[in-house]
C-alpha positions in Angstrom: 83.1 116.6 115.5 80.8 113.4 114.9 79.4 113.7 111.4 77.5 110.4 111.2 75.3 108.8 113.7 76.9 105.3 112.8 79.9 106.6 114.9 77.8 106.5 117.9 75.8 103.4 117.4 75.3 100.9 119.7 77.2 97.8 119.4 74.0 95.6 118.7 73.3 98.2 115.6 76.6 98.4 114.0 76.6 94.6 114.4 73.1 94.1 112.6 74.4 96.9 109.8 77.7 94.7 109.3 76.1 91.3 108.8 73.7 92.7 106.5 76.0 93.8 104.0 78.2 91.4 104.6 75.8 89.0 103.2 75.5 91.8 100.3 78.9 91.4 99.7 79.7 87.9 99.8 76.7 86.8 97.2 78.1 90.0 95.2 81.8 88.0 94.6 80.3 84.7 94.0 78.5 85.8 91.2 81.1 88.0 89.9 84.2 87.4 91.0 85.6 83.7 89.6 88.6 83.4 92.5 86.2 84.2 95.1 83.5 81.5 93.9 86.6 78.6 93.3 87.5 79.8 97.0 83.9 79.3 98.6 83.3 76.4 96.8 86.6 74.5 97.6 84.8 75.6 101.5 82.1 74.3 101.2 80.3 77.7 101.9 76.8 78.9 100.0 76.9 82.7 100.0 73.3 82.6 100.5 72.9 80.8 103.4 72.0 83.0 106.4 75.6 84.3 107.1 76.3 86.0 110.4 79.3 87.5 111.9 80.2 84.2 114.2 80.4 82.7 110.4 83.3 84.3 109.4 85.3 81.9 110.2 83.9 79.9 107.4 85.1 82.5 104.6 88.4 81.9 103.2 91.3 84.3 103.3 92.5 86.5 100.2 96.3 87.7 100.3 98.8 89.9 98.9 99.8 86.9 96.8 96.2 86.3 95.3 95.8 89.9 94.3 99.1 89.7 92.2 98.3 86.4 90.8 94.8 88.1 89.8 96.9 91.2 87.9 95.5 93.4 86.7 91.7 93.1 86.5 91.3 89.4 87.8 89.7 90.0 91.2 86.9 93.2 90.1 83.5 92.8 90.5 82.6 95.2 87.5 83.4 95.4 84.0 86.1 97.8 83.0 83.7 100.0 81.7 82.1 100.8 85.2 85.3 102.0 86.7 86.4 105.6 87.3 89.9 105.7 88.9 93.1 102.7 89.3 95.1 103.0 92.3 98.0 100.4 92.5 100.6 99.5 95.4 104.0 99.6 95.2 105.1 95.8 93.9 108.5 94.5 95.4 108.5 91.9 92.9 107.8 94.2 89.6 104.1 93.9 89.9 102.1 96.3 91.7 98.3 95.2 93.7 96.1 97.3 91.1 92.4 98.7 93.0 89.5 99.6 91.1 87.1 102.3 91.8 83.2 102.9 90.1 81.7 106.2 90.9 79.8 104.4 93.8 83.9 103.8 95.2 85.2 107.1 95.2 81.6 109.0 97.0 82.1 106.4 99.8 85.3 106.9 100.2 85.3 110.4 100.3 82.6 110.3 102.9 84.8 108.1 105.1 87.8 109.9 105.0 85.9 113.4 105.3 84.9 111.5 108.9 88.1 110.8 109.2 89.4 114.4 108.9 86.5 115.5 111.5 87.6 113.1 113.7 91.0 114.3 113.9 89.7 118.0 114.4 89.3 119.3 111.1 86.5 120.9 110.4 84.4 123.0 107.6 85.9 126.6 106.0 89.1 125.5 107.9 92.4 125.0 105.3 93.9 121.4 105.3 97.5 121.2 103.9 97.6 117.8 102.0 101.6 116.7 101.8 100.9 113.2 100.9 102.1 111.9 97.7 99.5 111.8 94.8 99.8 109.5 92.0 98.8 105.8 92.1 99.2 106.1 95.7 95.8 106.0 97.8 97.1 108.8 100.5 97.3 111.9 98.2 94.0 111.7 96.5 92.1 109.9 99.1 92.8 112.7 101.5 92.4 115.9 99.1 88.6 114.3 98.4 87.5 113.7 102.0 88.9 117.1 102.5 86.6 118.5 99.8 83.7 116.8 100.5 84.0 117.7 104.6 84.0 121.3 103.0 88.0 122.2 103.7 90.1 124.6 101.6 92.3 121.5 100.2 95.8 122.9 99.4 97.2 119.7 97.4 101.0 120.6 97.4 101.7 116.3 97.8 105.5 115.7 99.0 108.6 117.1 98.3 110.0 121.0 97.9 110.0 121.3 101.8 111.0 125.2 101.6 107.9 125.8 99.6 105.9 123.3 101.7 106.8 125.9 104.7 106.1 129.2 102.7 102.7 128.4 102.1 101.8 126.9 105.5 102.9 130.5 106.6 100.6 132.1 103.8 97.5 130.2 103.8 97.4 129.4 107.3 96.2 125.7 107.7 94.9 124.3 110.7 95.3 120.7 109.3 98.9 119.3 107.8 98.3 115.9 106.5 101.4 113.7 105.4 103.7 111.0 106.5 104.7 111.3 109.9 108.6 111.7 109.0 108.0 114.0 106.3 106.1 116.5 108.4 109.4 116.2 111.2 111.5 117.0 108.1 109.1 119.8 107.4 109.7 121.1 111.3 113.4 120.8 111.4 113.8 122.5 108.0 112.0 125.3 110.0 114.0 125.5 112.8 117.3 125.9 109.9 115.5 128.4 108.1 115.3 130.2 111.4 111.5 129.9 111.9 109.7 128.8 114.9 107.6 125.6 113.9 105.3 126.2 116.7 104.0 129.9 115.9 102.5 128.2 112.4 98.7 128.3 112.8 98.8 124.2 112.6 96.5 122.7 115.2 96.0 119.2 114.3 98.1 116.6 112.1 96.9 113.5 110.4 100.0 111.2 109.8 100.4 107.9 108.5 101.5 105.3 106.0 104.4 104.1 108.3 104.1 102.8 111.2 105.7 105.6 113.8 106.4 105.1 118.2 104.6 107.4 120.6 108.0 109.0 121.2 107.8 110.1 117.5 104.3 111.4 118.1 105.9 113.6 121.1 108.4 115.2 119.0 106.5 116.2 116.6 103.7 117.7 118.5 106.1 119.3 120.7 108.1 120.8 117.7 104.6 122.0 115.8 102.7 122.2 119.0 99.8 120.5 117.2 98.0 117.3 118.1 99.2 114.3 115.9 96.6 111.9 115.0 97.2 108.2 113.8 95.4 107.4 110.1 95.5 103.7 108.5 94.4 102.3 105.7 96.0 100.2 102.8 94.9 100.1 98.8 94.0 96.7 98.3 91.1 97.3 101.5 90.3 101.5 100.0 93.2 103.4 101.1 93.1 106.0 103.8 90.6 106.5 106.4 90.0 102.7 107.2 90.5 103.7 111.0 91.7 107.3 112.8 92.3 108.2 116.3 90.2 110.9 117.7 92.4 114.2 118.7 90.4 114.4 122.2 91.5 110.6 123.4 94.3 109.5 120.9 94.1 106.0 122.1 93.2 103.6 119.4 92.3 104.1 115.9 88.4 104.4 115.1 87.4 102.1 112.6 84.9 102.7 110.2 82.8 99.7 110.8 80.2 100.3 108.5 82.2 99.9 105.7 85.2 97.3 106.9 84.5 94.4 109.3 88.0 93.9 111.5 89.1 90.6 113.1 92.4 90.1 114.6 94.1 86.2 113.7 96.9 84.3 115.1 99.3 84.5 112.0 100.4 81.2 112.3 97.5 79.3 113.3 95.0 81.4 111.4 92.8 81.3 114.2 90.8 84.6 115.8 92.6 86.3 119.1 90.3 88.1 121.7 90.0 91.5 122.1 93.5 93.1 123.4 95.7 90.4 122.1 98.0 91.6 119.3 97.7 89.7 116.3 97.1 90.2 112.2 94.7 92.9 111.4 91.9 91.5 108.9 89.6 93.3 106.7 86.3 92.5 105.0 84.7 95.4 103.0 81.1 95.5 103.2 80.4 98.3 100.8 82.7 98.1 98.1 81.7 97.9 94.5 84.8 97.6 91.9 87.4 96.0 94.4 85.7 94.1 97.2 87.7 91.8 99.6 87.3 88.9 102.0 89.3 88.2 105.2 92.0 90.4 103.6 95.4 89.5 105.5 97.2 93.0 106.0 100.5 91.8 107.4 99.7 94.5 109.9 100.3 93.6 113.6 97.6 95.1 116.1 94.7 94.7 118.7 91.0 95.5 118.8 88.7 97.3 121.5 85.3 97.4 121.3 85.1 99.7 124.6 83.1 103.6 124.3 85.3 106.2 123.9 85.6 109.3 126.0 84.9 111.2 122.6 82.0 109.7 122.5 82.2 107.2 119.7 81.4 103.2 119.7 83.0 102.1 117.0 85.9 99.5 117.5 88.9 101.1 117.8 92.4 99.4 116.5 95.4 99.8 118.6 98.1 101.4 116.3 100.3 99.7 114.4 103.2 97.9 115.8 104.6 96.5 112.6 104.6 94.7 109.8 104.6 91.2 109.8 107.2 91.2 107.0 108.8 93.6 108.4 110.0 92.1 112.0 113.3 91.7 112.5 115.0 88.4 113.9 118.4 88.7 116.1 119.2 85.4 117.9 115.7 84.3 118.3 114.6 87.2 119.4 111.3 88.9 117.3 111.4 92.7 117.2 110.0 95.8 115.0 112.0 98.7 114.0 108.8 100.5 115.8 110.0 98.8 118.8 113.6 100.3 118.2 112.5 103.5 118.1 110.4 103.7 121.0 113.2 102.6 123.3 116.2 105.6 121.0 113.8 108.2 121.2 114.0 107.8 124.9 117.2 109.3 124.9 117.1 113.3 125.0 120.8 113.3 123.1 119.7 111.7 120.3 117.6 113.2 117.1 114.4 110.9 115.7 116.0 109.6 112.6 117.7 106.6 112.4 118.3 103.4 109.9 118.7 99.5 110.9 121.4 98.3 108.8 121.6 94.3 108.1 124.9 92.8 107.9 125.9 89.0 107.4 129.2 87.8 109.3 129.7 84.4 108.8 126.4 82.8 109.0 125.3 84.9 111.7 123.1 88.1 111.0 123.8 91.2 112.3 122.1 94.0 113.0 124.2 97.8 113.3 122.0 101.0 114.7 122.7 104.2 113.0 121.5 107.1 114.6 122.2 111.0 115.1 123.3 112.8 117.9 121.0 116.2 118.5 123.2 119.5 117.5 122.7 120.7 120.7 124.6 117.5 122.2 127.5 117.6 119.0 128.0 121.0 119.7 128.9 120.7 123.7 131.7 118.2 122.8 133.3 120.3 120.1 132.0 118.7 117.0 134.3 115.6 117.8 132.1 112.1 117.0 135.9 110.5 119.0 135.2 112.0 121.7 134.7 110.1 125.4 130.7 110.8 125.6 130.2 109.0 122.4 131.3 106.0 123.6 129.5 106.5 126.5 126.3 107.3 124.9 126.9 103.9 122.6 127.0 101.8 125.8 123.5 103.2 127.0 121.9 102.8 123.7 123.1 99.4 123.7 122.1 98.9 127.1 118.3 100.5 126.5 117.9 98.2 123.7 119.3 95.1 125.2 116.5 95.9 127.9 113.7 96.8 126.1 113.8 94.9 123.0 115.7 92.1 124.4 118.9 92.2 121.6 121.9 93.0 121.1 122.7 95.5 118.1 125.9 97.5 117.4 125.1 101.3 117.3 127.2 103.7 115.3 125.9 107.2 116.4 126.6 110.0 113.4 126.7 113.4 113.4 123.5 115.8 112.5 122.1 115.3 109.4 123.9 112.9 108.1 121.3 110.3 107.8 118.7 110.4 104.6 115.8 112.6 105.1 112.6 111.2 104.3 110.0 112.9 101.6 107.7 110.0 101.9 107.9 106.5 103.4 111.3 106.2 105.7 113.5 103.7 104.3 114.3 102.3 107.9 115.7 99.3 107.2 118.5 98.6 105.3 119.7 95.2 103.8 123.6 95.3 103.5 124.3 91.6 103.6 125.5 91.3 100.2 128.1 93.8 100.3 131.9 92.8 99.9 133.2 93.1 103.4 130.2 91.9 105.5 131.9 88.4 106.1 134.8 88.8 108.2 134.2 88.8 111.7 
């Protein structure tokens, strides 16, 4: 459903809409915003010059690192009085990225995100089942008010209390589950214990995100549910949710909301823009933002761009989804890889169950990385419940063998039995650093 004519646009008229408030924008943080007019003055640049598109180059960059050295209030555009709402990031360091919101901030976001949910296949009367965490965390609340405002019967149950989770998905019948793409397969599988068949639930459509998740994992759960999973992003320090979504009739690419965020892809190293279709560092401007705005925002998220027409019928750019995070790729030998890339090639295998954790271990001055994953009860049961037994070993040697492929390493795998590894009720903690641990330096 296409709520807006902005989604079908042409290119020359989303263009013209984006340079127009991007000049809004940028003479809104010179005036108000010290960091950003010590930025475009160490440039050189003159917000009110006639900026267009081609000019962004000329803007500096604002990072993770700028936003903490700005805590709390340092980078808002408004006094303190004008805001409504705080959201803050999780900060690995002790302090968080705090986000500002007016009155303006929160409407416009709930319009987005109530695009969003149309675009995924929601639609208005229907029941939307919000499992995302609320609290300072964007993906609770910005969800349950696009919901609203799209005119959904929002059921704000957040994470956690699975069994509950599934009694009133039987009772209120939602066509819409909304949540972490882990957390809804724990939601599934707790199902299938209890009994229950997750794909008699009146679920149709499911709008996961918040972790970056492999095709493979999108499979599984649609089989499982028998819905159609649709890929959300967004961050806090940009709004939150609803920054770009896949459409449920193509699911190929993320839909940005191009109004309200201009997107450029950069060479992370060089800083310099990639064409469309390379993979590169996803970059945000907003152009709409009162409390919080931000220029050339560096996400740490790797991705590509398409400006092609959808088949839903939508012009918008489109994002490819995320491979990984920057900070988050892995180095064996040389050799670059995401834990997204891991779980592509796993989930592969029909014996093994989608939950796994990368664990990093130091041996002499070498790091190591060790594959823990689950064998499927169907598979544990056919050998007798025996993790010794001669198909283990066998299935350890293709896994190592599919990775050492696809990935290009070489990991040690250690393959567990059923439920043994940590279920997720929120982010999955995939990677796990063991290299201080007494033991980890004998070879």
């Amino acid at each position: 459903m296409i709520i807006d004519s902005i989604e079908t646009a042409t290119r020359t008229e989303i263009r013209s809409l984006q340079q127009k408030r991007l000049k809004k924008t940028t003479e809104r943080v010179y005036q108000h915003v010290p960091f950003y007019r010590k930025k475009f003055n160490e440039n050189g640049f003159n917000p009110e010059r006639n900026l267009g598109l081609n000019d962004m180059v000329d803007l500096p960059f604002t990072t993770k690192a700028d936003l903490r050295k700005g805590y709390p209030f340092g980078l808002l555009a408004v006094p303190k009085t004008e805001l409504v709402r705080l959201h803050a990031s999780s900060g690995t360091s002790g302090k968080p990225t705090v986000v500002g919101y007016t009155k303006h901030d929160i409407e416009m976001w709930s319009e987005i995100v109530a695009r969003s949910i149309a675009t995924a296949g929601g639609e208005p009367g229907e029941i939307l089942h919000n499992a995302y965490g609320y609290g300072l965390f964007t993906g609770g609340l910005g969800l349950h008010y696009g919901s609203e405002r799209l005119g959904m019967v929002t059921v704000p149950i957040s994470g956690g209390n699975t069994q509950r989770q599934i009694m009133l998905i039987e009772d209120f019948q939602p066509t819409v589950i909304c949540g972490t793409p882990s957390y809804v397969l724990n939601i599934a599988e707790t199902m299938e214990e209890m009994g229950k068949k997750p794909a008699a639930t009146s679920l149709r459509y499911g709008i996961l995100g918040a972790e970056p998740w492999s095709e493979e994992m999108r499979r599984k759960i649609e089989e499982k549910l028998a819905i159609k999973a649709c890929d959300i992003y967004g961050l806090s320090e940009v709004i939150g949710p609803g920054v770009a979504i896949e459409c449920h009739e193509e699911q190929n690419g993320l839909h940005i909301a191009e109004d309200h965020f201009y997107a450029e892809v950069i060479d992370p190293e060089t800083l310099e823009p990639l064409a469309d279709g390379d993979d590169g560092e996803l970059v945000f401007t907003s152009l709409t933002k009162e409390a919080f705005p931000v220029i050339r925002y560096r996400t740490g998220d790797v991705a590509s761009l398409n400006k092609e027409k959808c088949r839903c019928g939508r012009t918008t750019a489109r994002m490819s989804r995320i491979k990984g995070r920057i900070d988050d790729m892995l180095n064996v030998n040389g050799v670059n890889v995401f834990p997204s890339e891991i779980e592509h090639s796993m989930l592969k295998m029909k014996e093994l169950a989608p939950h796994y954790q990368i664990h990093m271990l130091q041996k002499r001055s070498f790091k190591v990385l060790e594959l823990h994953v689950e064998i499927t009860e169907e598979c544990f049961k056919a050998i007798d419940f025996d993790l010794a037994h001669d198909k283990i070993r066998q299935l350890e040697r293709k896994l190592k063998a599919a990775l050492k492929s696809s990935c290009l390493i070489a990991m040690d795998t250690v393959i567990r039995e059923p439920k043994s590894i940590p279920r997720s009720e929120g982010k999955a903690l995939r990677v796990i650093d063991r290299r201080n641990e007494q033991g980890n330096f004998a070879l």
